[in-house]
C-alpha positions in Angstrom: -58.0 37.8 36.9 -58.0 38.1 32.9 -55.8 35.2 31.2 -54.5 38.2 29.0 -53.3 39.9 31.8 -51.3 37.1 33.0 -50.1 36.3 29.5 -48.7 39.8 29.2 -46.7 39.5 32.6 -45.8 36.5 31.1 -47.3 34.4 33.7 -49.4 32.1 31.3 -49.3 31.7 27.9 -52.4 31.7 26.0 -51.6 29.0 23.8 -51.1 27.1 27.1 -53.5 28.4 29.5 -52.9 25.4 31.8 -49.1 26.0 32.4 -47.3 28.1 33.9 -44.0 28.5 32.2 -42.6 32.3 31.7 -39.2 31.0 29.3 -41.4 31.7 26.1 -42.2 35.6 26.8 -38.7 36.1 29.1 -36.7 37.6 26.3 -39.4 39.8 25.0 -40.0 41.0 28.9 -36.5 41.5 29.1 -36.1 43.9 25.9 -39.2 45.6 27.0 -38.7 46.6 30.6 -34.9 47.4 29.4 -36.2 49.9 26.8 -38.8 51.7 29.0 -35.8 51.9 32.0 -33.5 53.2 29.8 -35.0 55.6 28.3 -34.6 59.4 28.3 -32.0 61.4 30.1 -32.0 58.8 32.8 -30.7 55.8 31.1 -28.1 58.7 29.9 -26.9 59.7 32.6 -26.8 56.5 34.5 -26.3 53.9 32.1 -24.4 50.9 33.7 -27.2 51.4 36.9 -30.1 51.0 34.5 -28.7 47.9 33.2 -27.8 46.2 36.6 -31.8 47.1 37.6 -33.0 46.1 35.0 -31.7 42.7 35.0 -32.3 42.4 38.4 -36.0 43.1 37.6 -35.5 40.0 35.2 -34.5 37.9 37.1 -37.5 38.6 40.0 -39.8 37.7 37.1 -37.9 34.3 36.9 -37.5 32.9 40.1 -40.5 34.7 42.0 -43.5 32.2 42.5 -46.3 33.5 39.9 -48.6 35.1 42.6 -46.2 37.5 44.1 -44.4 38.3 40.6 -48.2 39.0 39.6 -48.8 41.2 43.0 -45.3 43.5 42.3 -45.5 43.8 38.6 -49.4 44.5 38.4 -50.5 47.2 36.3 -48.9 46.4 33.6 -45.6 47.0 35.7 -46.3 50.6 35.9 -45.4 50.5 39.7 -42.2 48.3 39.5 -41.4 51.0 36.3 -41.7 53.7 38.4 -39.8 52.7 41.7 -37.0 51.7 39.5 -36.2 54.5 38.0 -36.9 56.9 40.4 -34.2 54.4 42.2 -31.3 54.5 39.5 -29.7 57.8 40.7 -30.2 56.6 44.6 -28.7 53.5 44.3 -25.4 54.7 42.3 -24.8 57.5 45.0 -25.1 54.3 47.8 -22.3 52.7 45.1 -19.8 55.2 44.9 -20.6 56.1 49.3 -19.8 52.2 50.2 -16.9 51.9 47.7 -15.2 55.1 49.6 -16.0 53.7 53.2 -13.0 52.0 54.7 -14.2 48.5 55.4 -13.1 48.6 59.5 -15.9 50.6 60.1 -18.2 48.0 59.8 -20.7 47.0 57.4 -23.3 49.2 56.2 -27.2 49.4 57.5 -29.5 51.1 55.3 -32.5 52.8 56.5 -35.2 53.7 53.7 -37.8 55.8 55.1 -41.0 55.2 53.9 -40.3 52.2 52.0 -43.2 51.8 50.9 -43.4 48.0 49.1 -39.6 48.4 49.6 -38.3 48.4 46.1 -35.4 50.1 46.6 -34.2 48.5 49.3 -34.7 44.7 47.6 -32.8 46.3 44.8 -29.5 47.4 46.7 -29.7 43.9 48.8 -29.2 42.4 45.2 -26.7 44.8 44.6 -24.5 45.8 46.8 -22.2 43.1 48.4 -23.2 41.1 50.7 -20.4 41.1 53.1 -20.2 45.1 53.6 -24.1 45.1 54.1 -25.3 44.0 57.5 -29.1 44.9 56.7 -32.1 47.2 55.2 -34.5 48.2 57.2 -37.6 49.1 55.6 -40.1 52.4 57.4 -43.0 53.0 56.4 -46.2 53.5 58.8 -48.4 51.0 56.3 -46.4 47.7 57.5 -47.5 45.3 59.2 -47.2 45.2 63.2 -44.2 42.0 63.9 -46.4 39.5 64.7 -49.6 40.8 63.8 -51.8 39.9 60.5 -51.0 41.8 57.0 -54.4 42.9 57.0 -56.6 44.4 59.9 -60.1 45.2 58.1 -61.6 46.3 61.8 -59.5 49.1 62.1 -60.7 52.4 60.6 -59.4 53.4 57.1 -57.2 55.8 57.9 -54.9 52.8 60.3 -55.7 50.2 58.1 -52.6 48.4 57.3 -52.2 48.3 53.3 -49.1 46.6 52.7 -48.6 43.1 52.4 -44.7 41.3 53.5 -44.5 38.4 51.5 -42.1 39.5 49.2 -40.0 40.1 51.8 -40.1 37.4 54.6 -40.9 34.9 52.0 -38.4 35.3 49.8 -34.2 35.0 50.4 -32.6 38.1 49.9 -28.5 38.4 49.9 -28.6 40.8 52.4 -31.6 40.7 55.4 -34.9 43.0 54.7 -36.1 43.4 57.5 -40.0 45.7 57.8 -40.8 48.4 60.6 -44.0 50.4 60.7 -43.4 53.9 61.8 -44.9 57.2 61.0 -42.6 59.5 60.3 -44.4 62.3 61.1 -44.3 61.4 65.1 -41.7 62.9 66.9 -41.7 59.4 68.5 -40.4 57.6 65.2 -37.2 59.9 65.3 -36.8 58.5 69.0 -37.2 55.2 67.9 -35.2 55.3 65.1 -32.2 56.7 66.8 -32.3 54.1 70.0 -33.3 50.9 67.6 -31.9 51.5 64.6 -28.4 54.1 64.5 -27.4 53.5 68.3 -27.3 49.6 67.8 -25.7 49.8 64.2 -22.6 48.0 63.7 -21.0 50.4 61.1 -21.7 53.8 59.4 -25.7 53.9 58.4 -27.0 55.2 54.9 -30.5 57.0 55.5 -32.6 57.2 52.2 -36.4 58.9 51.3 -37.3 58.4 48.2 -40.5 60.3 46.8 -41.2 61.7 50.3 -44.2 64.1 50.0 -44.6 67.5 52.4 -43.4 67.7 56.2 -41.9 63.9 55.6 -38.9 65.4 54.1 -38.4 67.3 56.8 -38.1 64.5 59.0 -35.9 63.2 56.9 -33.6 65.5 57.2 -33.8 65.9 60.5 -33.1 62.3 61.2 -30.0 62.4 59.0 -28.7 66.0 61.3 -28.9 64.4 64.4 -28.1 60.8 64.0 -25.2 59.2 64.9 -23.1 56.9 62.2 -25.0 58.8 59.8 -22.7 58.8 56.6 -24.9 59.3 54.0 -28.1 60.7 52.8 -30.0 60.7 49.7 -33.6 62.4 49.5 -36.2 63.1 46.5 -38.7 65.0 47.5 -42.3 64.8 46.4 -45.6 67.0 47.1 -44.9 70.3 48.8 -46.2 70.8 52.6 -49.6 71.4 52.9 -51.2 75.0 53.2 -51.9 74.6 57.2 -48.0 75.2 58.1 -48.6 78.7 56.5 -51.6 79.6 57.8 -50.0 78.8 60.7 -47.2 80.9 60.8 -44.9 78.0 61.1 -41.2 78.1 60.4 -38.7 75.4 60.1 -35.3 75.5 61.1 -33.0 72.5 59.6 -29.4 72.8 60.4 -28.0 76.6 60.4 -31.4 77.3 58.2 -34.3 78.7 58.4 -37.6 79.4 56.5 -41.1 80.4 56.6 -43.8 77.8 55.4 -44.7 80.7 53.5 -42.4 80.3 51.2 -43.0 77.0 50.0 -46.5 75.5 51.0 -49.2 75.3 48.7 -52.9 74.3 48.9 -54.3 71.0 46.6 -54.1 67.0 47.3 -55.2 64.1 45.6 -58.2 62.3 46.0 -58.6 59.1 44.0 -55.2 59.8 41.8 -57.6 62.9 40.7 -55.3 66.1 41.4 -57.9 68.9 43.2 -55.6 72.0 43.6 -53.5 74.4 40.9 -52.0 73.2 37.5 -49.3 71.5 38.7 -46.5 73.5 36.1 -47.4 76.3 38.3 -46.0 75.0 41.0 -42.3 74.2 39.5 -40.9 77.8 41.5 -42.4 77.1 44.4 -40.8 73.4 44.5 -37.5 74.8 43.5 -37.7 76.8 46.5 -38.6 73.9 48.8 -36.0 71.8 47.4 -33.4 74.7 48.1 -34.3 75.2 51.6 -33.4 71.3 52.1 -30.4 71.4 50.7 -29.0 74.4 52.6 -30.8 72.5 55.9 -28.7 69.4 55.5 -25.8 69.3 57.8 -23.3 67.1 55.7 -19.5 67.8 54.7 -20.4 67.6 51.3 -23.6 67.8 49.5 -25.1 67.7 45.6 -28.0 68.7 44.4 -28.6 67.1 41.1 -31.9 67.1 38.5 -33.2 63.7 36.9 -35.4 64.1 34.3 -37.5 60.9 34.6 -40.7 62.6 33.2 -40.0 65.0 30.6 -41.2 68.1 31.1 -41.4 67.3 35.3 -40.6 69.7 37.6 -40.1 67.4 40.1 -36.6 66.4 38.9 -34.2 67.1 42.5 -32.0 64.4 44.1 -30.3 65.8 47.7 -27.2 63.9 48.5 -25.0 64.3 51.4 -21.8 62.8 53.2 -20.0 63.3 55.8 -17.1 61.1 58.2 -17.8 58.3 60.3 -18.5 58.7 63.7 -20.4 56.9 66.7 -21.1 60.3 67.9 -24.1 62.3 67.2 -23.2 65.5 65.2 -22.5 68.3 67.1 -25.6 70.2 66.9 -26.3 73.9 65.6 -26.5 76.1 69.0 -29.9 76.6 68.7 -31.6 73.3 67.3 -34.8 74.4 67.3 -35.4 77.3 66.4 -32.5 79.3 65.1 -31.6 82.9 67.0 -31.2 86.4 65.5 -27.6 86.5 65.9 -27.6 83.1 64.3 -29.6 84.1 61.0 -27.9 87.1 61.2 -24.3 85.7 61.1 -25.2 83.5 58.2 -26.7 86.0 55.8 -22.9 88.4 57.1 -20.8 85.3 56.0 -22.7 85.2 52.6 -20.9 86.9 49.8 -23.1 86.3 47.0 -26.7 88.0 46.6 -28.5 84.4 46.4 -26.7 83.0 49.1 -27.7 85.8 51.1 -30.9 85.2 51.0 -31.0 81.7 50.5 -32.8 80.9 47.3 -32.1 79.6 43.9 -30.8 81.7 41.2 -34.2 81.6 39.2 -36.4 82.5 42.3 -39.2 84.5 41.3 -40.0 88.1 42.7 -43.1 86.6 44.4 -40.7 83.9 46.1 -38.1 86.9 47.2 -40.5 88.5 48.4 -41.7 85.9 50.8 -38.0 84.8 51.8 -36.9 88.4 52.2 -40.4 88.7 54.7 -39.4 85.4 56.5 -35.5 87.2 57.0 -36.6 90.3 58.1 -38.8 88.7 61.0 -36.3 86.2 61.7 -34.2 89.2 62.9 -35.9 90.2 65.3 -33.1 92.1 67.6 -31.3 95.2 68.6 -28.1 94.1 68.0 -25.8 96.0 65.6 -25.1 92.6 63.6 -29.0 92.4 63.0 -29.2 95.5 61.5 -26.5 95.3 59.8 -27.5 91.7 58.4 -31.0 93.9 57.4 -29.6 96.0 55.7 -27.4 93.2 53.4 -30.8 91.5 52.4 -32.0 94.7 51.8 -28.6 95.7 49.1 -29.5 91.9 48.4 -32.8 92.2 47.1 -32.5 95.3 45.3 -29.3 93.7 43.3 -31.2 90.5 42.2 -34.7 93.0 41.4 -32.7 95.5 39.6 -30.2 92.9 37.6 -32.7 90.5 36.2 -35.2 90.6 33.4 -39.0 89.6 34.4 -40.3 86.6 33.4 -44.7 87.2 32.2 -44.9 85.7 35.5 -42.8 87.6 37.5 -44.0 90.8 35.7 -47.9 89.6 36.8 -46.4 89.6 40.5 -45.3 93.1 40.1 -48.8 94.4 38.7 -51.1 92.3 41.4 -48.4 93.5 44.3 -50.4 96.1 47.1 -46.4 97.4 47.7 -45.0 99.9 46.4 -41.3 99.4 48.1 -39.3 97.3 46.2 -39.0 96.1 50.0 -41.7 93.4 50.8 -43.7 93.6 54.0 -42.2 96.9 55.3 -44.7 98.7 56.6 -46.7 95.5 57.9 -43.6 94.4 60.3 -43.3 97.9 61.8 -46.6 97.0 63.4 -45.5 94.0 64.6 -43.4 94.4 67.1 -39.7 95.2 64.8 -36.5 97.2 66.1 -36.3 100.8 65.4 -34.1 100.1 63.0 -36.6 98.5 60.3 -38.7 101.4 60.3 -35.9 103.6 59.4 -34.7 101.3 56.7 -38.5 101.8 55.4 -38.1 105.2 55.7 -35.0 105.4 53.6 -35.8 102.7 50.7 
């Protein structure tokens, strides 16, 4: 390793290669790391959480032995940089939800799905009190196995076990870290997580995903719905779900709501921090749309949606918060779980007043994104019944009010020109092939 690039974590200092004294850079760390927090609309809008992270951050550069300070802030810090502030608006919304919990419900255990190193939960364990906390417990599918070795070089590359624990067994924390390793994406996880972590929770349990990428925030969601002692919920979501889901036909169904993968998958990954897919600014409408189906999935008593500029010019800017009461009981579940009914989708879009809320998308959708949630609507009805056809027919007054009251965007106005339909109603005269009432084909025939 470079002596300059231990003098610049303040490791070393170059005029003293042989010690290891960090008190002669401390200050100018300090004012550093403070500035590149703080800056933008973030250390705006949270400014009192910047300042408690960032001298947190401080004081892990003072006390941590050189080797593991070296490990977490390599890169020039760019990591530590990151999973801060992408942890400032997360760890004021656990603030204000534990300073509204009554303390005879037990203290709090938070559960941050995949952890990754774990930054943010050995931020709020220096944080947070002590005495309401009674742990954080750290998922992520990369930890080691409990008494197995940090590293497993005979397994293939795709199981190989990548993080190291250290930092968190070696170290004292105020509140207890403790590491599981998960995947998420197994519907085992969500078994274990409900009969090892909620069920056995002495008080109300905080579930966080920070930076989760594709079908992981699903399961985040999910995990919040349907576990008990649940009282809180924080998500950001990351990469959008990969293209598979919709050539698959797949549809999710989170809560009371329902959507097509359609509507929100997209085809592109990384490969070596190189992004292979479309320019990512295209993408902004399509994770808008993603981000709303979330949010209307999440079962919670009350629920914000709030944007976070840490990247200027980002479109991947959403926080999902949610709350609800204390209880040891799991929520009472929608009455179809799985896969929501007709008379279920149908009874949502009746209650709707508003053209949006009826069909469940943000207020700057595109036409190509109406389109595809006014498709995913129409099969989801998929009935006789009067209220079906009388939910078809609101989506269809829906649609035409949002197409007829807005002006097109270039983009939006390339949708219309590159559309093979004619009907200002998507998909018409492909669903009377497949299988739809009688009533959508005379809806077609009257459009």
């Amino acid at each position: 390793m470079q002596l300059s690039y231990l003098a610049q974590l303040g490791i070393i200092s170059l005029e003293h290669p042989e010690g290891a004294s960090r008190t002669g850079h401390q200050e100018d760390f300090d004012t550093w790391f403070q500035g590149r927090l703080c800056e933008g609309a973030l250390g705006k809008q949270f400014p009192q959480t910047c300042q408690s992270v960032v001298e947190v951050a401080c004081s892990w550069r003072r006390r941590f032995p050189p080797p593991l300070w070296a490990r977490l802030a390599r890169d020039n810090c760019s990591t530590l940089l990151k999973e801060a502030r992408e942890a400032v608006p997360t760890i004021a919304f656990v603030q204000d939800c534990l300073a509204e919990l009554d303390p005879a419900d037990g203290p709090i255990t938070i559960v941050d799905l995949c952890s990754g190193l774990g930054f943010l939960g050995m931020f709020l364990a220096e944080l947070l009190p002590a005495e309401r906390v009674h742990g954080c417990v750290l998922v992520d599918q990369a930890w080691p196995l409990k008494g197995g070795a940090p590293q497993a070089p005979q397994q293939s590359k795709k199981h190989r076990t990548q993080l190291n624990w250290d930092h968190i067994y070696n170290l004292t924390w105020p509140v207890p870290l403790v590491t599981r390793r998960s995947d998420l994406k197994l519907p085992s996880t969500q078994v274990q997580i409900l009969s090892r972590i909620l069920e056995p929770a002495p008080g109300p349990v905080v579930v966080l995903g920070i930076h989760l990428c594709g079908i992981l925030a699903i399961r985040a969601v999910e995990t919040f719905n349907a576990g008990p002692k649940c009282v809180a919920f924080a998500l950001k979501p990351c990469c959008l779900p990969p293209l598979q889901y919709a050539k698959s036909r797949t549809r999710w169904t989170l809560g009371t709501h329902t959507f097509g993968a359609a509507e929100v998958c997209a085809w592109g990954k990384y490969n070596k921090n190189v992004w292979n897919g479309p320019a990512k600014a295209t993408l902004a409408p399509r994770f808008r749309m993603w981000s709303s189906n979330l949010f209307r999935g999440l079962l919670a008593e009350s629920k914000e949606c709030l944007h976070v500029e840490l990247v200027e010019g980002h479109y991947q800017d959403t926080y999902l918060f949610g709350r609800r009461r204390f209880s040891a009981q799991s929520p009472t579940p929608p009455e179809i779980f799985s896969e929501a009914s007709p008379e279920q989708v149908a009874r949502r879009i009746l209650e709707a007043s508003e053209a949006h809320e009826v069909l469940g998308v943000p207020t700057d959708v595109s036409i190509r994104q109406l389109r595809r949630r006014w498709t995913t609507l129409a099969h989801a009805l998929k009935s006789d019944k009067p209220e079906c056809a009388a939910a078809f027919q609101k989506i269809k007054d829906a649609f035409d009010q949002i197409r007829s009251l807005r002006r097109l965007c270039p983009e939006d106005e390339g949708d219309e020109k590159g559309s093979k339909l004619a009907s200002p109603l998507p998909g018409l005269h492909q669903l009377r092939h497949e299988g739809m009432p009688a009533w959508h084909s005379r809806a077609d025939s009257h459009a």
